[in-house]
GUTOR-966347 format. One record per residue (C-alpha): residue number from 1; residue in three letters; x, y, z. Coordinates in steps of 0.1 Angstrom, whole numbers, plus 5000, padded with zeros to 4 digits. Each point is the difference from the previous one (the first is absolute). Example, Ala and Ser with C-alpha at 12.3 -4.5 7.8 and 13.67 -1.06 7.14 Angstrom:
<markes>
+-----+------+------+-------+------+
!  nr ! rest ! east ! north !   up !
+-----+------+------+-------+------+
!   1 !  Ala ! 5123 !  4955 ! 5078 !
!   2 !  Ser ! 5014 !  5034 ! 4993 !
+-----+------+------+-------+------+
</markes>
This chain:
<markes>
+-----+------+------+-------+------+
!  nr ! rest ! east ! north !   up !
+-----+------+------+-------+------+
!   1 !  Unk ! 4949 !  5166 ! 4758 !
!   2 !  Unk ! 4996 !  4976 ! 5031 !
!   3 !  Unk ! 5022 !  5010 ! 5034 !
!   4 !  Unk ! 5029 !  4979 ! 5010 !
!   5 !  Unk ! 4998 !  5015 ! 5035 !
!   6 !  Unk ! 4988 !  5020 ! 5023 !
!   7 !  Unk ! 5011 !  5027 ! 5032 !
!   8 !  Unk ! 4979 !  4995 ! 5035 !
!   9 !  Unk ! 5007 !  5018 ! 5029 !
!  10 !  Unk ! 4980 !  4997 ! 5031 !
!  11 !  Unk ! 5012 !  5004 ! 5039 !
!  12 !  Unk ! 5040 !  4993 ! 5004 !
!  13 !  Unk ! 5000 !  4978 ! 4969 !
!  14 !  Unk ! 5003 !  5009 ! 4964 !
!  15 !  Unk ! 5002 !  4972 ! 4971 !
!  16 !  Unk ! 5003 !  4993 ! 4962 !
!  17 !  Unk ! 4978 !  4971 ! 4992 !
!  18 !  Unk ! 5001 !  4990 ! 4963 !
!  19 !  Unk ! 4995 !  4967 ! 4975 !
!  20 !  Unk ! 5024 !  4977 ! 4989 !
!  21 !  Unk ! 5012 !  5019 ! 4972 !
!  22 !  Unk ! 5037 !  4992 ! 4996 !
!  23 !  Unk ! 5026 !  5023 ! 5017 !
!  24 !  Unk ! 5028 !  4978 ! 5010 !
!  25 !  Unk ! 5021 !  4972 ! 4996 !
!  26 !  Unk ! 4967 !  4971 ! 5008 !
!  27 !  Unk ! 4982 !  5015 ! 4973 !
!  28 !  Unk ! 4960 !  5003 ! 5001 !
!  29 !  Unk ! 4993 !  4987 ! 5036 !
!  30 !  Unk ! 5001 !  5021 ! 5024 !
!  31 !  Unk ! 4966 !  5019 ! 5005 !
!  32 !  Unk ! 4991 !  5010 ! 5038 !
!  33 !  Unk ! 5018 !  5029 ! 5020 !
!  34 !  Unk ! 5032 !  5013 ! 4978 !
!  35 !  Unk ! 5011 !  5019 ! 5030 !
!  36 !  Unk ! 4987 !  5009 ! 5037 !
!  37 !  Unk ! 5017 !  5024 ! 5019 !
!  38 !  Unk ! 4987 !  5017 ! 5036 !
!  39 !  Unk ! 5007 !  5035 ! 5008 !
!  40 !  Unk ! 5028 !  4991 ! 5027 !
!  41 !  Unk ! 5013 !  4973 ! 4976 !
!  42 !  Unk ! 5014 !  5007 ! 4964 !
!  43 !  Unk ! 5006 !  4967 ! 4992 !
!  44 !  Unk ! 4973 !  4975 ! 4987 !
!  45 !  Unk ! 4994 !  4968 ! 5018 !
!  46 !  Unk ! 5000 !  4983 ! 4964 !
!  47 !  Unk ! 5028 !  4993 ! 4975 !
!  48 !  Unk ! 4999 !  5026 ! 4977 !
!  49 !  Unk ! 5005 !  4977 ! 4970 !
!  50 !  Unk ! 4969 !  4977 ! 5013 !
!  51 !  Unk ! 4970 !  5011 ! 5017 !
!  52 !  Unk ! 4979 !  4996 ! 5033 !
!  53 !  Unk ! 4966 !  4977 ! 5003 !
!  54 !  Unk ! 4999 !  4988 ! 4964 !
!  55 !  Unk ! 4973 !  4975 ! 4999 !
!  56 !  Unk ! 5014 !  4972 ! 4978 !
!  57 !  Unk ! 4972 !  5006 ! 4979 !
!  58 !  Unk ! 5007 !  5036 ! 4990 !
!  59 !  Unk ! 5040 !  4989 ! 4986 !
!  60 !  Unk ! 5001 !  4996 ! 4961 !
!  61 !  Unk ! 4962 !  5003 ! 4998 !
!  62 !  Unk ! 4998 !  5035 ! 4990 !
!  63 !  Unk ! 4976 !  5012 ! 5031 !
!  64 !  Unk ! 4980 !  5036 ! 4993 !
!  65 !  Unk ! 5006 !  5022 ! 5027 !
!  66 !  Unk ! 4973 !  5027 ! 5008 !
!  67 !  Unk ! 5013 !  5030 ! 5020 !
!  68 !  Unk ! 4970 !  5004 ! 5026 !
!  69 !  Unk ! 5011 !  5030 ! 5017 !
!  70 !  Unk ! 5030 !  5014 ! 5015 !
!  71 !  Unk ! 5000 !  4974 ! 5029 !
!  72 !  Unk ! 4987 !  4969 ! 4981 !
!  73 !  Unk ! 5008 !  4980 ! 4969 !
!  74 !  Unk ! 4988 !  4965 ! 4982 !
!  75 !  Unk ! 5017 !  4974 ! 4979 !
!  76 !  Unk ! 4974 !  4979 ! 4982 !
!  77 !  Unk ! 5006 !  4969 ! 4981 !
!  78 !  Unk ! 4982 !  4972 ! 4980 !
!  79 !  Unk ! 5021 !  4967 ! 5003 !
!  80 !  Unk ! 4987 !  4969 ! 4974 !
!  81 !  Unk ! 5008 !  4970 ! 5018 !
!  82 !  Unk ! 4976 !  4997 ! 5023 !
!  83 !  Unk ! 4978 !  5032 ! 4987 !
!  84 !  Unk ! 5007 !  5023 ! 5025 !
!  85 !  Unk ! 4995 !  5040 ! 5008 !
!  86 !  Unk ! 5025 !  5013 ! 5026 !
!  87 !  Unk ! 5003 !  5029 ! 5014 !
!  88 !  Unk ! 5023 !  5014 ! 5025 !
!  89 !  Unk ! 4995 !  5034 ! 5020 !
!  90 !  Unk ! 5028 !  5025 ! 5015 !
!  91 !  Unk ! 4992 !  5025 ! 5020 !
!  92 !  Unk ! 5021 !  5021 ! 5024 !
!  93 !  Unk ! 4983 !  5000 ! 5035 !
!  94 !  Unk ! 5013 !  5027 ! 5028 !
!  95 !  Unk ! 5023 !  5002 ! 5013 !
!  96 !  Unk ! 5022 !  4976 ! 4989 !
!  97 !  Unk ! 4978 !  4969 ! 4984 !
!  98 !  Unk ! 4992 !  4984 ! 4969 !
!  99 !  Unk ! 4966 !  4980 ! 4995 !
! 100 !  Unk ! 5004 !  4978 ! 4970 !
! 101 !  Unk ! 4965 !  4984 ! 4993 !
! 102 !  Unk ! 5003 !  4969 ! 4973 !
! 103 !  Unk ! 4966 !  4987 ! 4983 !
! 104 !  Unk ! 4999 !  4965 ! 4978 !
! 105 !  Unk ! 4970 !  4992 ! 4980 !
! 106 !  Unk ! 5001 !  4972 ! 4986 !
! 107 !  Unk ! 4975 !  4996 ! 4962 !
! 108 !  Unk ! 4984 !  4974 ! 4993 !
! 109 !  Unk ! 5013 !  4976 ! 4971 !
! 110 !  Unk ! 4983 !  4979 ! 4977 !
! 111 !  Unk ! 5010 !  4962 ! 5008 !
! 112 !  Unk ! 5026 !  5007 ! 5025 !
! 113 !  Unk ! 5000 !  4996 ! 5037 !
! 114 !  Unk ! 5019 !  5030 ! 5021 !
! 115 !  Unk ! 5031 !  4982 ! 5018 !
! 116 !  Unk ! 4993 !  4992 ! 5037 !
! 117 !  Unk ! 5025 !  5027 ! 5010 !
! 118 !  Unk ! 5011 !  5029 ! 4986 !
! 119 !  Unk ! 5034 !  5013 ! 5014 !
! 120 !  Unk ! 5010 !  5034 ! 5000 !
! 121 !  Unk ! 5032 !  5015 ! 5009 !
! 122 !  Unk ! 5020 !  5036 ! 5005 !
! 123 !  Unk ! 5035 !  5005 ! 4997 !
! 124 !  Unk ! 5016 !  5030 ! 5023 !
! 125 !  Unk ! 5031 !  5006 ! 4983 !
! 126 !  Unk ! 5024 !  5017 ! 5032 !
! 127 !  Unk ! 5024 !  5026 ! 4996 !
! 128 !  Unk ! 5036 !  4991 ! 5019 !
! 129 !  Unk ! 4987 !  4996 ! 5034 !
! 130 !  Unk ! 5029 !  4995 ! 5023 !
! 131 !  Unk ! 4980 !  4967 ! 5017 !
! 132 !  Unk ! 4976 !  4976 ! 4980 !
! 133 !  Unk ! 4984 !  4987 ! 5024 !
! 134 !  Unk ! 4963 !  5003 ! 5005 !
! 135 !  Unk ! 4981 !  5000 ! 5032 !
! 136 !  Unk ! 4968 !  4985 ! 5015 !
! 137 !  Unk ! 4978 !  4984 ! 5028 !
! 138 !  Unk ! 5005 !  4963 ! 5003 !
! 139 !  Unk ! 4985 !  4978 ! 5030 !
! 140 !  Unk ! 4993 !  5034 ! 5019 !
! 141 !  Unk ! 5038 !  5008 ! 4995 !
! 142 !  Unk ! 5019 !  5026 ! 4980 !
! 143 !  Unk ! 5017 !  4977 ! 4972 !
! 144 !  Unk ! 5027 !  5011 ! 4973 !
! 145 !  Unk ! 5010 !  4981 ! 4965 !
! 146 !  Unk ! 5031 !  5008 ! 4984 !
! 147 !  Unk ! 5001 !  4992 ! 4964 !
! 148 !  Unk ! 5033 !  4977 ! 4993 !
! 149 !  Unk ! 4990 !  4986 ! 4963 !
! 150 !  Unk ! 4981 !  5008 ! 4973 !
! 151 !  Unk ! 4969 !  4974 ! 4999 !
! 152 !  Unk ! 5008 !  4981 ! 5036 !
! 153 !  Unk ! 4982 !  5004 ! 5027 !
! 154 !  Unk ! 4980 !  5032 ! 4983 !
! 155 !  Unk ! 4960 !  4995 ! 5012 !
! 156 !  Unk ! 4988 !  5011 ! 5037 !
! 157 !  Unk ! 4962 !  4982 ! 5006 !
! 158 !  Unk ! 4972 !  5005 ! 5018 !
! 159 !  Unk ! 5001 !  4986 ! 5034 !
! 160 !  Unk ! 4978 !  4972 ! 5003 !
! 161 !  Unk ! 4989 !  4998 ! 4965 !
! 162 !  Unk ! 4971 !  4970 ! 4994 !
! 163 !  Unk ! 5014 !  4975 ! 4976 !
! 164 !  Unk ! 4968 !  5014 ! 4972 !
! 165 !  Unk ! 5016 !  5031 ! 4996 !
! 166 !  Unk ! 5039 !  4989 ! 4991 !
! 167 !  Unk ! 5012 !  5005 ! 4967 !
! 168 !  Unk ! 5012 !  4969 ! 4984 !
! 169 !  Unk ! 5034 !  5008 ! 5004 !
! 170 !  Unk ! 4991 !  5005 ! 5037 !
! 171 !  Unk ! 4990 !  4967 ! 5004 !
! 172 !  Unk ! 5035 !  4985 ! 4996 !
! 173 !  Unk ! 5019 !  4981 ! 5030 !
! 174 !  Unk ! 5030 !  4999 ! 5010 !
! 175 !  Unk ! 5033 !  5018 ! 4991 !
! 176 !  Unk ! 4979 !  5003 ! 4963 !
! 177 !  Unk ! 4983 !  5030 ! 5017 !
! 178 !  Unk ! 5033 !  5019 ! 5005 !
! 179 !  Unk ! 5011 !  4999 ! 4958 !
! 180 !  Unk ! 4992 !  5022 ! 4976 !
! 181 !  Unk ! 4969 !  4984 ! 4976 !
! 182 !  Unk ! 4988 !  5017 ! 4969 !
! 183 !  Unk ! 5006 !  5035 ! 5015 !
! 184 !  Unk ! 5029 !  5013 ! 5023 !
! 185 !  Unk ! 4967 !  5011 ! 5023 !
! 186 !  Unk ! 4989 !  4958 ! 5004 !
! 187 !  Unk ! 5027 !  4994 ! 5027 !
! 188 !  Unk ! 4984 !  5001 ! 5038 !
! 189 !  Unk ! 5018 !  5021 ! 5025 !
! 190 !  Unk ! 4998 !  4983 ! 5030 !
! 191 !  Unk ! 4977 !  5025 ! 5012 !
! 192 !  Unk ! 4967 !  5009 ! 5002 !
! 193 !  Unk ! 4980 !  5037 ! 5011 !
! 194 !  Unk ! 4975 !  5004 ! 5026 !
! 195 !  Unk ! 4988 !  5034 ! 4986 !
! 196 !  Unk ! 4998 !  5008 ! 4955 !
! 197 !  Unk ! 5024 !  5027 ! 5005 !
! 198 !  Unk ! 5046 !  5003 ! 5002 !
! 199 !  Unk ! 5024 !  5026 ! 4998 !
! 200 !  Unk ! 5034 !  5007 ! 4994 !
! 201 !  Unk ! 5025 !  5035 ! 5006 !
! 202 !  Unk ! 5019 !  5018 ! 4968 !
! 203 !  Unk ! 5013 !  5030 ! 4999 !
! 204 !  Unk ! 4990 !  5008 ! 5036 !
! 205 !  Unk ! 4962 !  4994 ! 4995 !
! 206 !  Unk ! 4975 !  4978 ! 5007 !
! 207 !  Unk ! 4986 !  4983 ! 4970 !
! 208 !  Unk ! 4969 !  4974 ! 5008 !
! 209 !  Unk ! 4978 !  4982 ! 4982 !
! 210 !  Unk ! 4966 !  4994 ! 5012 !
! 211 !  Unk ! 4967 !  4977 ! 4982 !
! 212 !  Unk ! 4967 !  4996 ! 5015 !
! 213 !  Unk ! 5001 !  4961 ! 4993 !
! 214 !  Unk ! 5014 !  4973 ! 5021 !
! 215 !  Unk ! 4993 !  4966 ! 4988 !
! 216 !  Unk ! 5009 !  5007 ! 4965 !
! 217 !  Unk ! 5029 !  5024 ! 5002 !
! 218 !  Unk ! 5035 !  4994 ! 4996 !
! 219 !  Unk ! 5036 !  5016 ! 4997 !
! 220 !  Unk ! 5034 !  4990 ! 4995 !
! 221 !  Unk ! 5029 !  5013 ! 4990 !
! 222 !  Unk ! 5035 !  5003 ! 4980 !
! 223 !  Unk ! 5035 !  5005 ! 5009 !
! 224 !  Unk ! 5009 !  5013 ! 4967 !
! 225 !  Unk ! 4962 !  5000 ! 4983 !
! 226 !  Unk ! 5006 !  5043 ! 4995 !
! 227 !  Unk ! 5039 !  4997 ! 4984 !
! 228 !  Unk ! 5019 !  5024 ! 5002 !
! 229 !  Unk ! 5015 !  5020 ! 5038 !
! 230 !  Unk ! 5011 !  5035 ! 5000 !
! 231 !  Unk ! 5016 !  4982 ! 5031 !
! 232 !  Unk ! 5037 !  4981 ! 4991 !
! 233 !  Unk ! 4998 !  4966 ! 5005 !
! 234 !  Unk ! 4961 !  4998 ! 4999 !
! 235 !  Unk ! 4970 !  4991 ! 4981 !
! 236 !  Unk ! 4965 !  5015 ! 5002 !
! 237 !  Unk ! 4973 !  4979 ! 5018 !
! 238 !  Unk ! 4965 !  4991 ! 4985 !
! 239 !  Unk ! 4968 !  5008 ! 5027 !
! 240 !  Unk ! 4973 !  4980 ! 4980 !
! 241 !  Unk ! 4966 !  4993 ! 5007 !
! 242 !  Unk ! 4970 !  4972 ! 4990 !
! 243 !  Unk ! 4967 !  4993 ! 5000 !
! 244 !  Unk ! 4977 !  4975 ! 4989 !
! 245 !  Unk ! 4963 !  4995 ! 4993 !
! 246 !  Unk ! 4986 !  4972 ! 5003 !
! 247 !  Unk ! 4974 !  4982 ! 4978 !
! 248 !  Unk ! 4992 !  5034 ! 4983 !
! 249 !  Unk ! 4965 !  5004 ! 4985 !
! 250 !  Unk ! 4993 !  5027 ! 4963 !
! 251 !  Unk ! 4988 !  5027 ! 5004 !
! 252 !  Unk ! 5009 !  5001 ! 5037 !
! 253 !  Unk ! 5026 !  5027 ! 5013 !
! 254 !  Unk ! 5023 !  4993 ! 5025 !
! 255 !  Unk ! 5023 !  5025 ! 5017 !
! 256 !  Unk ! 5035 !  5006 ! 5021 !
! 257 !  Unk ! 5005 !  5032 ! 5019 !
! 258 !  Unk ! 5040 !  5005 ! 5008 !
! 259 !  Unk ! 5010 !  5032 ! 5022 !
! 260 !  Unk ! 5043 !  5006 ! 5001 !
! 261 !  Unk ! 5009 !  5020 ! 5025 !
! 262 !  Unk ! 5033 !  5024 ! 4987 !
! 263 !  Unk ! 5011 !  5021 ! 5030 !
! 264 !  Unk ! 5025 !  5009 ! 5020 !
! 265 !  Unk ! 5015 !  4976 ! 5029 !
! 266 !  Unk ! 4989 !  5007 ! 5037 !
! 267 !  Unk ! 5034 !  4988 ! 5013 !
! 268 !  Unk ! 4994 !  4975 ! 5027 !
! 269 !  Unk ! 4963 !  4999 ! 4992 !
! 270 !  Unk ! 4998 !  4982 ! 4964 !
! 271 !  Unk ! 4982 !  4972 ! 5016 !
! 272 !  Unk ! 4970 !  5020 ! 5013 !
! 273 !  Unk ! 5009 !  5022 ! 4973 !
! 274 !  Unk ! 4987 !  4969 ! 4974 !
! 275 !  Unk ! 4971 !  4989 ! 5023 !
! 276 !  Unk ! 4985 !  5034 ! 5006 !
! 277 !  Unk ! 4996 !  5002 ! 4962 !
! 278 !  Unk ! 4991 !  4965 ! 4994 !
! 279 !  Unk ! 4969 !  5004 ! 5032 !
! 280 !  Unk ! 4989 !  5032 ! 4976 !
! 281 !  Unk ! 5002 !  4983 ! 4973 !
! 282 !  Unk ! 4981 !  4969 ! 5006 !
! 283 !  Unk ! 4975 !  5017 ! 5017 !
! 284 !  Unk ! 4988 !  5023 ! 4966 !
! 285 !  Unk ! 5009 !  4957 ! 4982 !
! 286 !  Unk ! 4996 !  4975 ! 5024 !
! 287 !  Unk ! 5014 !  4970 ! 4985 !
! 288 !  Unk ! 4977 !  4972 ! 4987 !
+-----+------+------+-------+------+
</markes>
């Protein structure tokens, strides 16, 4: 009989990671981390009815996870539309890190052409923190965005972006740019990130995501994208993530690396607190 999920453990952090088998109110969605919790922190980061870093590829499409070791898992997945093997990596890094590595190969298909992009998104699914808002470096300057509406002002860009590497909806002008499209995530912020990386605070942690790509990286966020707050009066905010490749070849792989950082906050410090991780981590990734 297949797993559902698996226990890691390494450094600070311990984690379930599991497939999308149902165990809630959404039904089969919700593969990625079930549940994250640090040794000075026994609360997880992530909704316990959702999940953490679930690659919209791996929600209702029955991903096989493989238990690596006690540090490391896989989800892998065979989508049909275009043909395409994915496969997304979890290990816990010490002493408080996660390195998520995502591979796409794309198969070759008789008589049809692969799409000029291929988009690829994560949903973070927060548990009740007390603020929303996420944090990052914008024009050389620290820059926060508070969530007000679900699918307004949601997506944070690269800062100067070339006009080749906009995804349609990006190309819009105007107010246009600022309303939800197809997705609540196809609404432009405003903003736009110096650096692939953001962060925000819950339950008196730290909790930052990190990719080793610029250009083609993206996040945005929800007010309300997670549901339900153990706080009154509150919903649970959505952290999400994208990334796209761009006239993919078969055959070919191409890969994200993500690091989150889940620590305690160095009060006073969280700003060098973020960078100092973000210098280590882009020197093991530099971005491309």
């Amino acid at each position: 009989m297949a797993e559902h999920c698996t226990f890691l453990r390494n450094g600070s952090l311990s984690a379930i990671v599991g497939d999308d088998t149902p165990r809630g109110p959404g039904g089969q969605q919700y593969s990625g981390f079930w549940s994250l919790l640090h040794d000075t922190c026994q609360a997880s980061p992530f909704q316990n009815s959702a999940s953490g870093l679930v690659a919209y590829t791996h929600r209702g499409t029955q991903p096989m996870l493989n238990p690596i070791d006690g540090k490391t898992a896989q989800l892998t997945c065979t989508s049909p539309d275009p043909l395409m093997t994915t496969r997304g990596t979890y290990t816990l890094s010490p002493p408080h890190y996660i390195d998520y590595r995502y591979d796409v190969v794309f198969e070759s298909q008789s008589g049809n052409e692969l799409p000029p992009c291929s988009s690829h998104g994560w949903c973070c699914y927060m548990n009740s923190p007390l603020d929303p808002s996420i944090h990052f470096i914008e024009n050389n300057r620290w820059t926060t965005l508070t969530p007000h509406v679900h699918g307004a002002a949601a997506t944070v860009l690269p800062t100067n972006l070339d006009a080749s590497h906009h995804a349609e909806w990006e190309c819009r002008a105007g107010e246009d740019r600022f309303i939800q499209q197809a997705s609540f995530a196809e609404s432009f912020s405003g903003h736009t990130f110096d650096y692939p990386f953001y962060y925000g605070l819950i339950h008196d942690m730290v909790f930052m995501i990190m990719a080793d790509c610029h250009r083609d990286f993206r996040f945005y966020i929800s007010p309300s994208g997670a549901g339900y707050s153990c706080i009154p009066g509150k919903t649970s905010p959505a952290w999400d993530l994208r990334w796209y490749i761009w006239d993919p070849k078969p055959k070919q792989q191409y890969t994200l690396n993500v690091r989150i950082m889940f620590c305690p906050i160095r009060r006073g410090k969280v700003s060098q607190q973020v960078w100092e991780a973000w210098d280590e981590f882009h020197h093991l990734k530099p971005p491309h």
